[in-house]
C-alpha positions as protocol buffer text, in pm:
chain_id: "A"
residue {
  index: 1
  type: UNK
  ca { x: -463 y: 348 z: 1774 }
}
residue {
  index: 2
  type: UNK
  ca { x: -598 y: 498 z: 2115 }
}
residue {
  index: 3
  type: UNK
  ca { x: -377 y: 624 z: 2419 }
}
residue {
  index: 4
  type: UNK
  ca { x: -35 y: 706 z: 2459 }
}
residue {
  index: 5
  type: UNK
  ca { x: 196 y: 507 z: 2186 }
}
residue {
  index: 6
  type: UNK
  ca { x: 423 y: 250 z: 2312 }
}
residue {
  index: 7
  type: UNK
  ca { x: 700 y: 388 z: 2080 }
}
residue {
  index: 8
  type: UNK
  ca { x: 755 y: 665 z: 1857 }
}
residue {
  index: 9
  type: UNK
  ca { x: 580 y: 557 z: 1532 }
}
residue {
  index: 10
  type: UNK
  ca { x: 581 y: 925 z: 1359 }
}
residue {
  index: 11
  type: UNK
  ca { x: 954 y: 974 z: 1470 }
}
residue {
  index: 12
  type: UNK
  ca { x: 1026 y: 598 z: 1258 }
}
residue {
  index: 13
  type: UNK
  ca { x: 844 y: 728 z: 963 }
}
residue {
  index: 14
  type: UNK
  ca { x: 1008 y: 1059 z: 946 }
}
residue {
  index: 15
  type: UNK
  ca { x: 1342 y: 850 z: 1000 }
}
residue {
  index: 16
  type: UNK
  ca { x: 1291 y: 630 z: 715 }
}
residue {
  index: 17
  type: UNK
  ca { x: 1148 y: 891 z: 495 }
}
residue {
  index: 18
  type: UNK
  ca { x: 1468 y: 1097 z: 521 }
}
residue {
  index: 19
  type: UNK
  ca { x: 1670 y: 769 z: 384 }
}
residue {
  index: 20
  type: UNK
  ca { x: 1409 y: 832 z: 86 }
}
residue {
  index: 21
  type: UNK
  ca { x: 1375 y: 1221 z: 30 }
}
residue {
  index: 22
  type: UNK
  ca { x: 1530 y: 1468 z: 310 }
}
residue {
  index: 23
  type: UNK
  ca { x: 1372 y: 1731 z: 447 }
}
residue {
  index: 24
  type: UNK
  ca { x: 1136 y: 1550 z: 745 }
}
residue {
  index: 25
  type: UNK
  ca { x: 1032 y: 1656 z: 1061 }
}
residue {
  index: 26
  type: UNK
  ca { x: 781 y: 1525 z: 1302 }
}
residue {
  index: 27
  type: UNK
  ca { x: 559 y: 1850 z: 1340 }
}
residue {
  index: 28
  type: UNK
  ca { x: 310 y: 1722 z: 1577 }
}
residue {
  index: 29
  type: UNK
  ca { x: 207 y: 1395 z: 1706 }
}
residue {
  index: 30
  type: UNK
  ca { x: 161 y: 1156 z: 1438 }
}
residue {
  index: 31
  type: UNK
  ca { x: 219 y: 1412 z: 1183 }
}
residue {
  index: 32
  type: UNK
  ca { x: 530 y: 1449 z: 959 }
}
residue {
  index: 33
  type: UNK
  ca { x: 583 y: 1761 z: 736 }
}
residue {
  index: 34
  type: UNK
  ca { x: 800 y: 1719 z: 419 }
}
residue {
  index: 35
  type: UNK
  ca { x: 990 y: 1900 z: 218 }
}
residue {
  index: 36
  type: UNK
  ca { x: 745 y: 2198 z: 21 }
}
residue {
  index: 37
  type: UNK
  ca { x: 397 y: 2099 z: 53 }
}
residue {
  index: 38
  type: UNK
  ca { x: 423 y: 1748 z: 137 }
}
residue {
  index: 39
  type: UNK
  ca { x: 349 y: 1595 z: 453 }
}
residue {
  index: 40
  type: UNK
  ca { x: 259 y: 1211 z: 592 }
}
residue {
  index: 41
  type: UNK
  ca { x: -38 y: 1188 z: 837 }
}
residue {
  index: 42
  type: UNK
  ca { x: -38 y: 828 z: 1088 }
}
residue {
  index: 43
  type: UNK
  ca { x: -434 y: 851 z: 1114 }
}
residue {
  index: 44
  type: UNK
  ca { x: -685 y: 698 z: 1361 }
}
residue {
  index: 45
  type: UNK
  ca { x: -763 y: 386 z: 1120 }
}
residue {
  index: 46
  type: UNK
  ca { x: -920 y: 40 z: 1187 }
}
residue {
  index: 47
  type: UNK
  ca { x: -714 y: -82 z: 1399 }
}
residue {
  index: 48
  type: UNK
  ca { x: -558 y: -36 z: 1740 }
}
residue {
  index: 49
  type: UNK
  ca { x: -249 y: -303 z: 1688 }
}
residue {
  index: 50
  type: UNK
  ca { x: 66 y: -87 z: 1720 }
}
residue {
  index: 51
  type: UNK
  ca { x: 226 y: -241 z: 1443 }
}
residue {
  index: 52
  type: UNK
  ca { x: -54 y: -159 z: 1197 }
}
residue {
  index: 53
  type: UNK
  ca { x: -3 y: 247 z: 1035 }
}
residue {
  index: 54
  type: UNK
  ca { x: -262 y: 376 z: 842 }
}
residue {
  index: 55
  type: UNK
  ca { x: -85 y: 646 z: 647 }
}
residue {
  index: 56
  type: UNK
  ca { x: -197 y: 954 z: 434 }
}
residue {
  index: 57
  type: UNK
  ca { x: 82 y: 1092 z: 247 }
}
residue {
  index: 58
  type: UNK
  ca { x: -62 y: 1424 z: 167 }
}
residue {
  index: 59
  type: UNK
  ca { x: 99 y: 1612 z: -185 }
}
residue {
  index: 60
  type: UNK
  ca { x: -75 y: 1953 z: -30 }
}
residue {
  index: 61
  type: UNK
  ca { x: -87 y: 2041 z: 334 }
}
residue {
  index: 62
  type: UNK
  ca { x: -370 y: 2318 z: 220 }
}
residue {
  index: 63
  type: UNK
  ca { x: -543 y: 2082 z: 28 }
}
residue {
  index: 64
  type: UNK
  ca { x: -548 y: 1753 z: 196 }
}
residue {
  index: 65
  type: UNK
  ca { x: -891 y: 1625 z: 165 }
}
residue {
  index: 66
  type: UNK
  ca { x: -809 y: 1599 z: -231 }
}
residue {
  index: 67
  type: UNK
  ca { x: -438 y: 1560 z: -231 }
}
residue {
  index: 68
  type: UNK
  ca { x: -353 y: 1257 z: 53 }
}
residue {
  index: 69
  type: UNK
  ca { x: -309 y: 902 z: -71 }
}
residue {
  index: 70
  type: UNK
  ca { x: -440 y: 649 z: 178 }
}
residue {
  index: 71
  type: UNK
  ca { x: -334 y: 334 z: 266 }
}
residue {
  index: 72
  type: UNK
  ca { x: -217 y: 145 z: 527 }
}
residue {
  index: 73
  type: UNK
  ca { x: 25 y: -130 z: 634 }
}
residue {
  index: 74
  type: UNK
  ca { x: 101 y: -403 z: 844 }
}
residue {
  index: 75
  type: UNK
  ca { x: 420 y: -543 z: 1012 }
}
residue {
  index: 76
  type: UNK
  ca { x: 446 y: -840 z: 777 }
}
residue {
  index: 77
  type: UNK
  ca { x: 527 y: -1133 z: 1084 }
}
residue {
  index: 78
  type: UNK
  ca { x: 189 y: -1140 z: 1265 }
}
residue {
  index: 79
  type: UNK
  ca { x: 1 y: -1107 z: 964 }
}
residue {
  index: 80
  type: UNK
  ca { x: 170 y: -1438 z: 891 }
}
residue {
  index: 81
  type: UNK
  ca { x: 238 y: -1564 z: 1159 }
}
residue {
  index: 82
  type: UNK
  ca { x: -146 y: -1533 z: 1230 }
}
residue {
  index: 83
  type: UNK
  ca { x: -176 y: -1713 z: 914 }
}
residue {
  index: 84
  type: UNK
  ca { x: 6 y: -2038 z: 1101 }
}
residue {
  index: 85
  type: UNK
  ca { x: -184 y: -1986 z: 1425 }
}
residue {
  index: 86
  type: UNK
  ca { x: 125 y: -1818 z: 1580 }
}
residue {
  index: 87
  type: UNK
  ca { x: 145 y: -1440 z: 1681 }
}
residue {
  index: 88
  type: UNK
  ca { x: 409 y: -1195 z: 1753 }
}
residue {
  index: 89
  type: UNK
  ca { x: 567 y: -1048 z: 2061 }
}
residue {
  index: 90
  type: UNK
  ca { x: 332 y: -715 z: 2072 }
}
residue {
  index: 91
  type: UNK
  ca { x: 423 y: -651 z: 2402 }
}
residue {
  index: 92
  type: UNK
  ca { x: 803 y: -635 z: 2346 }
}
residue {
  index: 93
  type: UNK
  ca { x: 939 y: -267 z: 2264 }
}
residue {
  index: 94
  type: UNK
  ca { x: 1215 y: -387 z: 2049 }
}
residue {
  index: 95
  type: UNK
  ca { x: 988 y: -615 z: 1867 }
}
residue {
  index: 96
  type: UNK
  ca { x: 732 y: -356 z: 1813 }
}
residue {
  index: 97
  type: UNK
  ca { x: 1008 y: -102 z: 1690 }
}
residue {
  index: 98
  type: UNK
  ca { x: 1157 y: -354 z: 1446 }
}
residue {
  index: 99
  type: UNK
  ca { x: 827 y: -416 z: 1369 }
}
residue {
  index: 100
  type: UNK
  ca { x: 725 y: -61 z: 1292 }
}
residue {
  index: 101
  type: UNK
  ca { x: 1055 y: -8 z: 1051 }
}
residue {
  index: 102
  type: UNK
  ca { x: 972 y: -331 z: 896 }
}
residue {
  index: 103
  type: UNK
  ca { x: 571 y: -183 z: 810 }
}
residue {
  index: 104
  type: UNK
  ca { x: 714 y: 152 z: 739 }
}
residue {
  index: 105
  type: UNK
  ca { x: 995 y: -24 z: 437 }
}
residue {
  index: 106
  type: UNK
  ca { x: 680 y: -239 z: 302 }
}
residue {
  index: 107
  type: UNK
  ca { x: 494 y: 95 z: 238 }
}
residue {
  index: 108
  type: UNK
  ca { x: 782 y: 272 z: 140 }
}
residue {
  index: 109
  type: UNK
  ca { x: 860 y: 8 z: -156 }
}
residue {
  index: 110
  type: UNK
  ca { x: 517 y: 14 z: -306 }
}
residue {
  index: 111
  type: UNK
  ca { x: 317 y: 307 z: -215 }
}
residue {
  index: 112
  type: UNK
  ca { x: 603 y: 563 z: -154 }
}
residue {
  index: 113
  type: UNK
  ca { x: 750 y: 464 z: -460 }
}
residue {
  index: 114
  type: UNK
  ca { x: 451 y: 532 z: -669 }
}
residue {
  index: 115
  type: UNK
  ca { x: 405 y: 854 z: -478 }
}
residue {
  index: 116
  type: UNK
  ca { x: 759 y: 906 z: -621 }
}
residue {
  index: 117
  type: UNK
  ca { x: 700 y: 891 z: -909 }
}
residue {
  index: 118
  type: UNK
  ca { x: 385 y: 1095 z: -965 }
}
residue {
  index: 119
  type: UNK
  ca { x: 599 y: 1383 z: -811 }
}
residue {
  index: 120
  type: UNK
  ca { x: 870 y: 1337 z: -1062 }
}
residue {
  index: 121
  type: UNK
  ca { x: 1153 y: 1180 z: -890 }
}
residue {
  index: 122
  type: UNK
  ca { x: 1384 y: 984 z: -1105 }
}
residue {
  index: 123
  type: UNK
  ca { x: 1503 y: 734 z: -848 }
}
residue {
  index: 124
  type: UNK
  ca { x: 1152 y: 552 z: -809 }
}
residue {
  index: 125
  type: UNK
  ca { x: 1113 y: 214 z: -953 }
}
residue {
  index: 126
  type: UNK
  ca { x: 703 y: 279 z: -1022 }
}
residue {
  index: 127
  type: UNK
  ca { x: 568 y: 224 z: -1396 }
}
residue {
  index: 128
  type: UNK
  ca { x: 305 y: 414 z: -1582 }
}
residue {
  index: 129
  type: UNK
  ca { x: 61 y: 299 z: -1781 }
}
residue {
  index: 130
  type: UNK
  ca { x: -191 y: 451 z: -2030 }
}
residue {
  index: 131
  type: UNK
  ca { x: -595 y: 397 z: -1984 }
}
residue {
  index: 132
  type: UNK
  ca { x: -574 y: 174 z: -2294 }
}
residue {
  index: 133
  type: UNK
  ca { x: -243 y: -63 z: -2189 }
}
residue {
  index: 134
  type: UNK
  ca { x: -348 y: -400 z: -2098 }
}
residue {
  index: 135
  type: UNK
  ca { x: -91 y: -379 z: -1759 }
}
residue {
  index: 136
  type: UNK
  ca { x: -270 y: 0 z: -1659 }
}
residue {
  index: 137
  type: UNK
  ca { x: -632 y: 49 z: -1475 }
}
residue {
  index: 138
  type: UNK
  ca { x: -871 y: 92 z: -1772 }
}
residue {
  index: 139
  type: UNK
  ca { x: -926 y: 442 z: -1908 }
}
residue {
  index: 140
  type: UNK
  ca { x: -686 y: 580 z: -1657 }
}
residue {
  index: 141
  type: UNK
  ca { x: -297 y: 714 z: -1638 }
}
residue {
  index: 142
  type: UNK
  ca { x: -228 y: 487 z: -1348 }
}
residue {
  index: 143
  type: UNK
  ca { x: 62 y: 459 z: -1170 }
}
residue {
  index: 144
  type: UNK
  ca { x: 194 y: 126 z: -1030 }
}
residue {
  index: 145
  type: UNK
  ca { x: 448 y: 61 z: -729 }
}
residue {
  index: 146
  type: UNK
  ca { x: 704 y: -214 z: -740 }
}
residue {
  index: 147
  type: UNK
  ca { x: 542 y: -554 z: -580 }
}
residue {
  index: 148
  type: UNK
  ca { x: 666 y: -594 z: -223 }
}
residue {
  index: 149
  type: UNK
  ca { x: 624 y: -930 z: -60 }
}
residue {
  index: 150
  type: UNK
  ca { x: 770 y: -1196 z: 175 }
}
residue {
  index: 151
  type: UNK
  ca { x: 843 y: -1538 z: 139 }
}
residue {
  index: 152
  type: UNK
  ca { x: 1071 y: -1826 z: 303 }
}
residue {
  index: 153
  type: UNK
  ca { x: 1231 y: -1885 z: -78 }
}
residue {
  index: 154
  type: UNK
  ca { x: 1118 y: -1831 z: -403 }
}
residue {
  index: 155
  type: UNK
  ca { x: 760 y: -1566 z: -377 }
}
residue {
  index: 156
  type: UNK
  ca { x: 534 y: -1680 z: -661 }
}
residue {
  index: 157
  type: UNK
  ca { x: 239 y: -1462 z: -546 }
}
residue {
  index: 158
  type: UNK
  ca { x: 482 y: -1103 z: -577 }
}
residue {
  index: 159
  type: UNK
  ca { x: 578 y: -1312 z: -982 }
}
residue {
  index: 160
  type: UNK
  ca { x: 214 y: -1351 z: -1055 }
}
residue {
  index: 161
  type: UNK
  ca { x: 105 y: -996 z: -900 }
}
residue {
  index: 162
  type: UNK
  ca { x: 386 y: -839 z: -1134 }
}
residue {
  index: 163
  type: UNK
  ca { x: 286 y: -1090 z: -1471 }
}
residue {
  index: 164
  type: UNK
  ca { x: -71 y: -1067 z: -1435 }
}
residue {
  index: 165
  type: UNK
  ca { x: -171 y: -694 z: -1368 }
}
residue {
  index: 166
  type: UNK
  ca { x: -483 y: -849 z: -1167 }
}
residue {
  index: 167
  type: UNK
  ca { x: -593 y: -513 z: -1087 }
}
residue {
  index: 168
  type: UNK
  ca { x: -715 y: -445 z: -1458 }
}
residue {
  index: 169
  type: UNK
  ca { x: -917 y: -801 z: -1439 }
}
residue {
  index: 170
  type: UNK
  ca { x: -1076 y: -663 z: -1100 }
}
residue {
  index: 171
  type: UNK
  ca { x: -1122 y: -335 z: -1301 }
}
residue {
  index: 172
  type: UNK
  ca { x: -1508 y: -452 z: -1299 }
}
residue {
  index: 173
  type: UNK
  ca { x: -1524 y: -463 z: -909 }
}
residue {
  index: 174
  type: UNK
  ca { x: -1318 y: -170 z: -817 }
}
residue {
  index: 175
  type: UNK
  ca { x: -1488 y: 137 z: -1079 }
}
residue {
  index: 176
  type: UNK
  ca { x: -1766 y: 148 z: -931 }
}
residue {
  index: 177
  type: UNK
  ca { x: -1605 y: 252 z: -624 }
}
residue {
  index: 178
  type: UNK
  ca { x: -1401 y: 522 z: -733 }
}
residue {
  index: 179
  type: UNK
  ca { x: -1496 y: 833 z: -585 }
}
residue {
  index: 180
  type: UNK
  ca { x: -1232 y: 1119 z: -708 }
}
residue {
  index: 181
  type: UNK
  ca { x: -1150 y: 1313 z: -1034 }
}
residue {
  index: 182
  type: UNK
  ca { x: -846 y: 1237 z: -1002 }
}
residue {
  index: 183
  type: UNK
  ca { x: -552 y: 1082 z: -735 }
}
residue {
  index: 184
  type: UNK
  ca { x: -746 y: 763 z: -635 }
}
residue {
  index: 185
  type: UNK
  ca { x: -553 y: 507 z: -428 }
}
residue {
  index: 186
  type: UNK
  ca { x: -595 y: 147 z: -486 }
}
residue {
  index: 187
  type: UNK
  ca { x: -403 y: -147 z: -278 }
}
residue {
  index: 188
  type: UNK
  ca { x: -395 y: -495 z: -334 }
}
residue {
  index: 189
  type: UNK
  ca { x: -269 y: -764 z: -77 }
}
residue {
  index: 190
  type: UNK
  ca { x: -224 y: -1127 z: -89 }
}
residue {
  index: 191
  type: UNK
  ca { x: -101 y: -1395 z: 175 }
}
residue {
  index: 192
  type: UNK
  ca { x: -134 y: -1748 z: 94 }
}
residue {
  index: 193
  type: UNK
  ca { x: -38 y: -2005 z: 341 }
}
residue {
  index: 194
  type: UNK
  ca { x: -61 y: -2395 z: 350 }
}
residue {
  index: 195
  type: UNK
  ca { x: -492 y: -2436 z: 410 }
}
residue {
  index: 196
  type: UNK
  ca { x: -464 y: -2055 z: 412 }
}
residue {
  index: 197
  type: UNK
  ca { x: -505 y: -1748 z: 202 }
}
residue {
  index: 198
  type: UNK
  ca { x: -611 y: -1414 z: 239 }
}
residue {
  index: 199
  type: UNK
  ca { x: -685 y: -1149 z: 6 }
}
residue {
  index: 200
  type: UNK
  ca { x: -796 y: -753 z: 33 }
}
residue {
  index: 201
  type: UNK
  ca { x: -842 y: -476 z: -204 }
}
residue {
  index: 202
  type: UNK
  ca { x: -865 y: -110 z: -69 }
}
residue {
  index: 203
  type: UNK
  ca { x: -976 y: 203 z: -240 }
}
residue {
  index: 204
  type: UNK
  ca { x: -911 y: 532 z: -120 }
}
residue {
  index: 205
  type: UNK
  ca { x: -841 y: 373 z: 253 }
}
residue {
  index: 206
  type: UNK
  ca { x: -1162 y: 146 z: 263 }
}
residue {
  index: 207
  type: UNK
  ca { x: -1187 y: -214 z: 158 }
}
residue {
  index: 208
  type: UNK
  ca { x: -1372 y: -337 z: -102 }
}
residue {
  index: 209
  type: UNK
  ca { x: -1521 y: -682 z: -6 }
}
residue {
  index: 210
  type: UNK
  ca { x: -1639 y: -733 z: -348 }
}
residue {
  index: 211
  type: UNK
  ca { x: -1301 y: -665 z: -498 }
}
residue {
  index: 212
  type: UNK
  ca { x: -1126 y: -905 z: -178 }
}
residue {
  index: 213
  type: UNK
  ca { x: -1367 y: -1168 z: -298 }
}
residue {
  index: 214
  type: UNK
  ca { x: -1283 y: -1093 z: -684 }
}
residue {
  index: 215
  type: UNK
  ca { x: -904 y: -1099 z: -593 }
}
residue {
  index: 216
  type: UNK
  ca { x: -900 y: -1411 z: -447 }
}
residue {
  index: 217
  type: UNK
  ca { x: -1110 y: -1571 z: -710 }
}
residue {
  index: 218
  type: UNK
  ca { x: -870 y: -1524 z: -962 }
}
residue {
  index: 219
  type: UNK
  ca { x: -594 y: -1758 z: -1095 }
}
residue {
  index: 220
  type: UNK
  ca { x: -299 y: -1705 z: -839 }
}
residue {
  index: 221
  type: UNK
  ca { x: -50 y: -1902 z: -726 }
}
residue {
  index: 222
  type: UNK
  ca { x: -91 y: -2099 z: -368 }
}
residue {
  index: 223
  type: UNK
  ca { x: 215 y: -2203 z: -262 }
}
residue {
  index: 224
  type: UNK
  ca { x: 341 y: -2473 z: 29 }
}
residue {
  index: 225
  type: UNK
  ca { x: 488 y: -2226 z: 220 }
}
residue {
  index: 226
  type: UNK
  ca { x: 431 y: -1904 z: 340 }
}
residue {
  index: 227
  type: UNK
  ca { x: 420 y: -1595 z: 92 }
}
residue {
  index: 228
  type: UNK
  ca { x: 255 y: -1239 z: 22 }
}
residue {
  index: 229
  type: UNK
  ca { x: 272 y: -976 z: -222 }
}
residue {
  index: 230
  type: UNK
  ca { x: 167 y: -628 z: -206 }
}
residue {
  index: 231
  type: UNK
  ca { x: 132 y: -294 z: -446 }
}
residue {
  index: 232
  type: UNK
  ca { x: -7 y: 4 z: -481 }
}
residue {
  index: 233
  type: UNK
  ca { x: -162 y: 189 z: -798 }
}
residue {
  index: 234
  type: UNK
  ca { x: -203 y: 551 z: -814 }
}
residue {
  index: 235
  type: UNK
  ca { x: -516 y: 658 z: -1044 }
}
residue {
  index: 236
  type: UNK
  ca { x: -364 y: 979 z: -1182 }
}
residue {
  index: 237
  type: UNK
  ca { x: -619 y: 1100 z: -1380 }
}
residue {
  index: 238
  type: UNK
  ca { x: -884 y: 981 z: -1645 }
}
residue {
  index: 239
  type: UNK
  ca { x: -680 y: 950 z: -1957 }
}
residue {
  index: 240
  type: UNK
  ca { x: -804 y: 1042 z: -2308 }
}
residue {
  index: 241
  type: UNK
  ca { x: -724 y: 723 z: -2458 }
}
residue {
  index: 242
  type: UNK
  ca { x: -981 y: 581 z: -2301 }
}
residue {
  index: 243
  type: UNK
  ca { x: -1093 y: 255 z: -2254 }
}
residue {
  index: 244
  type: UNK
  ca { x: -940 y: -61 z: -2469 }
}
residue {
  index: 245
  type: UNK
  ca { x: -1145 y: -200 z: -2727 }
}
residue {
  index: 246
  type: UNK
  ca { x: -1292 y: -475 z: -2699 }
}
């Protein structure tokens, strides 16, 4: 986002993050230092929308390049809302605040919880899976965040997304672009509305059109109404059980 922020987006994370883990400060502008080594990062991403964050939480201020997990995060409403040909309020400060805290909570209940988890904490909800496990990320320890999603009622898509592991059937799509030893970051979205649906797979921060394409291709549920689901994996590290057989 360019130019002065309408509201205090770093000040709202480190908020929130305290209600997680205490020991946050906002350190410089757009930049939240943790408790020991840990610190979140709001980054100059791909878009300028206030309401979108693109956030590195960073396990080692002194090594950062190898260390931050990327993602990022909308405010769920005009994502949907765009969906029905409606958008939000943007120029509204209490929108965009409630807004903010409502992007912030998505991304703390999938990728802060499996950030959570790789550093040990008991209270995350994250599983882990072995490189062999039919619900994992082939030949990897990976780490997966609860589904988060949104719905009017019942959420099929955040069911399926939690049933089906899609991830390890886009495991095809996505290995190729895996470009760390260890700590990659992988997102998957989905948003189905009626005569509507969107789908997008990130890797390390950047999408993967061929994964988006994948994702969407595969046997999910499109509902009447409005819904999305939304988690995060964390690629720990290659794991020596290797791949499944076939």
């Amino acid at each position: 986002m360019n130019g002065a922020e309408p509201i205090n987006r770093a000040a709202i994370l480190a908020e929130m993050l305290n209600e997680l883990m205490p020991g946050w400060v906002v350190q410089a502008p757009g930049f939240v230092r943790g408790p020991d080594a840990l610190a979140v990062a709001i980054t100059n991403g791909h878009s300028d929308s206030p309401v979108h964050l693109d956030l590195d939480f960073i396990l080692n201020v002194d090594n950062r390049e190898k260390t931050s997990i990327i993602d990022c995060v909308d405010e769920p409403f005009p994502r949907m809302m765009a969906l029905l040909a409606a958008a939000g309020p943007a120029d509204d400060l209490d929108y965009l605040g409630s807004a903010v805290r409502r992007a912030v909570q998505m991304w703390l209940e999938s990728t802060g919880q499996a950030v959570l988890s790789l550093l040990g904490q008991p209270a995350s909800q994250s599983a882990h899976f072995a490189g062999h496990d039919p619900l994992g990320f082939p030949g990897w320890h990976t780490i997966a965040s609860p589904v988060s999603g949104w719905s009017f009622d019942d959420n099929p898509i955040a069911e399926w997304m939690v049933s089906a592991a899609p991830w390890h059937q886009l495991a095809a799509d996505i290995e190729p672009e895996i470009d760390r030893a260890y700590l990659n970051g992988i997102k998957l979205f989905l948003a189905a509305a009626p005569n509507s649906v969107e789908a997008e797979v990130r890797i390390n921060g950047r999408r993967n059109d061929s994964a988006s394409e994948a994702l969407i291709g595969l046997d999910w549920p499109r509902p009447d109404s409005l819904a999305t689901g939304r988690t995060y994996l964390i690629l720990v590290e290659p794991d020596p059980s290797g791949h499944p057989s076939p």
